[in-house]
N, C-alpha and C positions, 0 to 999 in steps of 0.2 A: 675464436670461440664459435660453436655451432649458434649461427641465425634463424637458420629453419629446417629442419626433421622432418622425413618421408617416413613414412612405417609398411615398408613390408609387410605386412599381417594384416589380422582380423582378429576378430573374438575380444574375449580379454583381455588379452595379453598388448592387443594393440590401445585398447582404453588404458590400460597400465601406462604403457609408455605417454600416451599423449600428455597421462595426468600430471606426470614427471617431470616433461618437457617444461609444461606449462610454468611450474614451480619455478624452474629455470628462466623465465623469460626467453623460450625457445619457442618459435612459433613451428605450427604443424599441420603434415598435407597427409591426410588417410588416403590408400589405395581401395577399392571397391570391385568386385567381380560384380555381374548386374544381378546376382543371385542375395546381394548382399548392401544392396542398394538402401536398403532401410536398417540397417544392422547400426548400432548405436557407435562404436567408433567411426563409420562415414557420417554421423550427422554430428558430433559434436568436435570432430576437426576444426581447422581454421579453414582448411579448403580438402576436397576430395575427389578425385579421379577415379574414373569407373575404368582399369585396365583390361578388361577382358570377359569369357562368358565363366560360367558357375564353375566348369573343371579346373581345378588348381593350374595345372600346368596351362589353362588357356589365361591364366590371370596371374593366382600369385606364384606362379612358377615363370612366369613369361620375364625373365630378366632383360629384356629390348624393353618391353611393354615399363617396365618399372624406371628404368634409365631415364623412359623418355619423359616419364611423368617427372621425373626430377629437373629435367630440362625446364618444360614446360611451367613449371612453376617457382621453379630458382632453388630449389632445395639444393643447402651445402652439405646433408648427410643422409644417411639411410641407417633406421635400425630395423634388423630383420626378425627382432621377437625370435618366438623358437617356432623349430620345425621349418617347414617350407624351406628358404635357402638361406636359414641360418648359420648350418655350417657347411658352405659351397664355398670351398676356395675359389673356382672360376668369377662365382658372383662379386668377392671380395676382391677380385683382382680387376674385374671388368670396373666395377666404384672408383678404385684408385685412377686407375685410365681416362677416367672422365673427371677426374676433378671430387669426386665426390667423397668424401670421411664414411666408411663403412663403421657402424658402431662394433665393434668385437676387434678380434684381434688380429693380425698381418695375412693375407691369403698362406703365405710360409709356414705358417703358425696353422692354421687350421689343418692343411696337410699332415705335418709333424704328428698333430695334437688329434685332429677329427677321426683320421683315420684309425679306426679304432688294432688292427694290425700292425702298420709303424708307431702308434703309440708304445704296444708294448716293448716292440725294440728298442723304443729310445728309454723306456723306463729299465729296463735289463742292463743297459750301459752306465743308470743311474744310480744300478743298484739296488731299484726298488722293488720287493717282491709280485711277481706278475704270475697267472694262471698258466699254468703249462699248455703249450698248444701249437699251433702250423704258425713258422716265421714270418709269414706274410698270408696274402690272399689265396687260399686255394687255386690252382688252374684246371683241377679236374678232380672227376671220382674218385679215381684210382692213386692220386695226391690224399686225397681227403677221407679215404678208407686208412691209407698208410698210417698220417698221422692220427687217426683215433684206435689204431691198432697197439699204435706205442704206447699212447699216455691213456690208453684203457675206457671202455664205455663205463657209464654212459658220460657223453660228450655233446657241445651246443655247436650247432652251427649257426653263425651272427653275421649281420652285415657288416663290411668292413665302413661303411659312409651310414650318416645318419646317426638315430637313437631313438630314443620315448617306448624301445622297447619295441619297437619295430624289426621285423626280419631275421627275426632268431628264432630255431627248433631246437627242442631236447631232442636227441639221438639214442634211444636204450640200447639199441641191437645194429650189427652191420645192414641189417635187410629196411633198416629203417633211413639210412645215410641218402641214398638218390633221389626221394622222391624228399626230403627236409631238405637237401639244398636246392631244389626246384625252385617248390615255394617258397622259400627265403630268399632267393635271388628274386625271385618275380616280385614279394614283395619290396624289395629295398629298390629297385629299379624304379618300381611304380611310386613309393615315396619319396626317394631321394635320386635319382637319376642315375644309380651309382647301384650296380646288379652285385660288385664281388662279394664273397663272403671268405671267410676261415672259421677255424675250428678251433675249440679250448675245451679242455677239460671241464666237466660240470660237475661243480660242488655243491652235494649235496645238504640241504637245507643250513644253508648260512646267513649272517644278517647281510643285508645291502646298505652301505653306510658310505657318506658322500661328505666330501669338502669342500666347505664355499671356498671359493682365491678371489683377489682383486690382485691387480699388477696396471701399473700405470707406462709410460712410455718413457721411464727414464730409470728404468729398473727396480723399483718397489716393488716388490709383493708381499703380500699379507696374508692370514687365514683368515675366518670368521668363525672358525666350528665348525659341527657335523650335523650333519643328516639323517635320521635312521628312516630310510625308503623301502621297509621290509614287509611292509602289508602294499602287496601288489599279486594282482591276478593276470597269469599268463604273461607274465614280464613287462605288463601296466601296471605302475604305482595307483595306489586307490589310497591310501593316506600316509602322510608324513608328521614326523616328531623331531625338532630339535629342543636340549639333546636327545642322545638316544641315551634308550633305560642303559644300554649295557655300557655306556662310556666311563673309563677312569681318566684320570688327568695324564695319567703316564701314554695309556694310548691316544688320548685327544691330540698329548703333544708329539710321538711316535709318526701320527698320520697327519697333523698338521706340517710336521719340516717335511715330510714326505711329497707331501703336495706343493708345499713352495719351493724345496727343491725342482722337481718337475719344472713349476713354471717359470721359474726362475733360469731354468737351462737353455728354455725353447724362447727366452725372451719375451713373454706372456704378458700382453696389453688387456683389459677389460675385463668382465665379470667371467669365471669360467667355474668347472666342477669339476672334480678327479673322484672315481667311483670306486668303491673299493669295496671285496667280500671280506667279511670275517667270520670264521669259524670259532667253534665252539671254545676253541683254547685261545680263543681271544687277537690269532695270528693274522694278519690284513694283506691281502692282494688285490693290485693292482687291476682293476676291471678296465677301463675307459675313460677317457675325459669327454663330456661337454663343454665345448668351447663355445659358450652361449648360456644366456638366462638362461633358469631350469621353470619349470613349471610352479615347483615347491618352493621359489626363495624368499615366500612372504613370510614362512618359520623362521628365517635365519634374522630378516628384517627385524621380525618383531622380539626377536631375544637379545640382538645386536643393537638396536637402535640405527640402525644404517640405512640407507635407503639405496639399494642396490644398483636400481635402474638409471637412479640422479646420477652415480657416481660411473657407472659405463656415459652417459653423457659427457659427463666432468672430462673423462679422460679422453674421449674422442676429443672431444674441443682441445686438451695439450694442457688439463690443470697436472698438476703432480698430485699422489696421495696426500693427506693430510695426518690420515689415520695411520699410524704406528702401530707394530704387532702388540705393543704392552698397553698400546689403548682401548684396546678391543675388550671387551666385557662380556660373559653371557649371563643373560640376567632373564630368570624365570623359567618358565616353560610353555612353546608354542608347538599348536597340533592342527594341520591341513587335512582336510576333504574334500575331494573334487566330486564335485556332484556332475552326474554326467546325464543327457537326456537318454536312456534306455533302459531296457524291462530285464531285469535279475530274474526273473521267470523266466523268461523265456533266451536264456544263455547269453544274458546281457546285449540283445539285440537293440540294433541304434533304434530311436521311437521320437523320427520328426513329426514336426505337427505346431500349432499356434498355442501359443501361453497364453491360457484362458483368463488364468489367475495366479498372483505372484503374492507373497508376502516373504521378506526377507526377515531372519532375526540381528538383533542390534544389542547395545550395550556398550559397557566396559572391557574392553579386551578382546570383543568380535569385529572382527574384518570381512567385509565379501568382496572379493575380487571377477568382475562378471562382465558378459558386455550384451545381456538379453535386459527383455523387460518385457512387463505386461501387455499382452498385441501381437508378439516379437512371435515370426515363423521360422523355428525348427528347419532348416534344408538338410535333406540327406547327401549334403555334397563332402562336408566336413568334419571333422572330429566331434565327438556327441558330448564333450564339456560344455557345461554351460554356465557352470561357476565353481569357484576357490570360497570356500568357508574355510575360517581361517581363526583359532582363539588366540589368547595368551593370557596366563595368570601364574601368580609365583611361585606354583610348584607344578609338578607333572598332576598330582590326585586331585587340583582343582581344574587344572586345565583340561581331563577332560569331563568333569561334572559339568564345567562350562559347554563343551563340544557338546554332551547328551542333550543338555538343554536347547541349544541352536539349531541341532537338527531336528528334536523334535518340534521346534520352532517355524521350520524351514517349509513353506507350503508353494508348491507349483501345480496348477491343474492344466489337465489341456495334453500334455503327452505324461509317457511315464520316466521316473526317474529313479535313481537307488540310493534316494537318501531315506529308504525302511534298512535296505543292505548295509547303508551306516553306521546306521543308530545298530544294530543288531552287531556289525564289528566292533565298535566303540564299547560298547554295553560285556561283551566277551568276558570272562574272568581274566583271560591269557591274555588278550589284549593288555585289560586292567593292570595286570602283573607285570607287563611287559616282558613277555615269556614269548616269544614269536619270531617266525623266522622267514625267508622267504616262499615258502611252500605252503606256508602257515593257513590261506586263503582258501589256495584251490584242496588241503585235506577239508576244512569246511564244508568246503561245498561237495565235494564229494560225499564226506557223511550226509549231508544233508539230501544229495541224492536216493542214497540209500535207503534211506525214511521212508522214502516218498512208494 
């Protein structure tokens, strides 16, 4: 069993885990950039190492720097939260090498799985329906002109390493093709160390609907349900539902064996996601897997009763699942808001700065997932979330009366943030009706331009 846990991360997501561990009787060592020195997962660790300076790559990129902290203070595991080098197979293989239980699944397995281009090969072999698109990573223009010549604009070019929506362009026209995989390579380098990209076909206005898995080390896997990740701006989720409005039990179960198929092929240890589009006829393709927590799994948490994070521990330590696909239950309805610090006026520009004033909303069935607090400085080094608002209640029409009321509950002063841009999607008729799609947002905001 895990004795003591390094966390990779910051924000949230690393107070998420510590809270977990603890549960567990796992004790726990936060990592800290010196930009991040007062940031609430380094002070309510068990112990904290300050690895490096404020730029990711000089800190939670620095995989020597992380190792050593593990040294240094006895840690038997590492979880890497998301983002940063959650899904690095080198990272997960360099763990192993050193003795150390990487929380996720086998470096092999990320490869297969992370890469979002061999994924869809092995899902093609699977039989599972996949986006048409270049069999692997592009090697050039004139590759990557070809394939969106066959399978017809307009067409995405995505990073093959990574995710959260990072390093992907829509493509309308050939004349738009060189300078999108520029920047999409430039960015996926800069996020994930990892520049390739390829090309798939781009389906227009479809839902974005996602599968939780668990899979232990002795070959279990399981679903939990879906996701509906369809209210997202520029290929950022901005709020989650499970389930989703358009789900029937015939496709829950459809793209449930779909998905354990999948990770059941690859030999799939730990919490992961498999992404899928669905069109208007209801038909599901194959996107990408996350091979790592998501951002969104406090939805699945809280309609499952399962506690996500506990159970990637559990299986890192060598417990087996306990949970059985016929034990799984979803019960109610739960709906996420990532409240992020930055100005919706001003084209969602990040808006660091000091939390003057904080008041959170509370209750029955409200959750806030966060790692700021009153005092707490905003850096422009980072991702501009700064918390998960998070309801549930036993139907979807109360669950989000609930959400209306938390957010308009929800008071930060001191920088700005788009919980007005919230309340105003939440509030939406289309929303209401759950009538939305993933384009749904940016036509929004566009009319909204128009106005003005």
């Amino acid at each position: 069993m895990i004795k003591k846990l390094l966390i990779a991360n910051r924000g949230e997501i690393a107070v998420r885990i510590i809270r977990a561990a603890r549960e567990l009787g796992i004790s726990t060592v936060a990592v800290c950039s010196t930009a991040d020195k007062l940031s609430l997962h380094a002070q309510i660790a068990d112990e904290t190492v300050c690895i490096g300076g404020p730029a990711a790559r000089d800190s939670y990129l620095n995989q020597s720097a992380l190792l050593a902290a593990c040294e240094i203070t006895g840690a038997d595991a590492v979880h890497p939260g998301f983002g940063f080098l959650s899904e690095n197979a080198a990272f997960a293989r360099l763990c192993r090498s050193c003795g150390v239980e990487f929380i996720g699944p086998a470096p092999e397995v990320i490869e297969a799985l992370g890469d979002k281009s061999a994924a869809k090969s092995t899902m093609k072999r699977l039989g599972i329906p996949v986006i048409p698109g270049s069999d692997g990573p592009v090697q050039s223009l004139e590759e990557a002109a070809k394939t969106a010549r066959e399978i017809g604009y307009p067409v995405m070019v995505k990073a093959s390493a990574g995710g959260g929506g990072r390093g992907i362009r829509i493509v309308k026209a050939p004349e738009e093709l060189e300078g999108a995989m520029t920047s999409a390579s430039q960015e996926a380098l800069a996020c994930f160390g990892d520049g390739r990209i390829y090309v798939e076909k781009f389906i227009e206005n479809p839902r974005h609907v996602e599968i939780q898995v668990l899979g232990d080390k002795y070959g279990n896997v399981i679903h939990l349900g879906e996701r509906d990740c369809s209210l997202q701006r520029r290929n950022q989720k901005m709020a989650e539902e499970s389930p989703s409005p358009i789900m029937t039990e015939e496709l829950r179960r459809a793209m449930g064996q779909a998905a354990v198929t999948a990770a059941r092929a690859v030999g799939y240890q730990s919490a992961g996601t498999i992404e899928f589009l669905v069109d208007g006829g209801k038909n599901f393709y194959f996107m990408e897997m996350n091979t790592r927590i998501q951002v969104e799994h406090p939805v699945t948490e809280l309609v499952t009763a399962l506690d996500l994070v506990a159970w990637q521990l559990r299986i890192g330590g060598g417990e087996p699942l306990s949970v059985r696909q016929e034990d799984v239950r979803i019960s109610g309805h739960a709906i996420e808001c990532r409240i992020n610090a930055e100005d919706p006026d001003l084209d969602f520009r990040p808006s660091p700065g000091t939390i003057t004033a904080l008041h959170i909303p509370g209750g029955p069935g409200v959750r806030i997932d966060s790692g700021v607090y009153q005092g707490y400085t905003i850096t422009p080094y980072y991702d501009s979330m700064i918390a998960k608002l998070i309801v549930w209640a036993p139907d979807r029409k109360t669950a989000l009366a609930k959400m209306n009321w938390a957010l308009a509950e929800f008071l930060v002063e001191g920088v700005n943030t788009n919980i007005e841009f919230q309340l105003d999607l939440i509030r939406d008729p289309a929303v209401q009706a759950g009538d939305y799609d993933i384009g749904f947002i940016g036509r929004k905001l566009k009319a909204r331009r128009e106005k003005r």
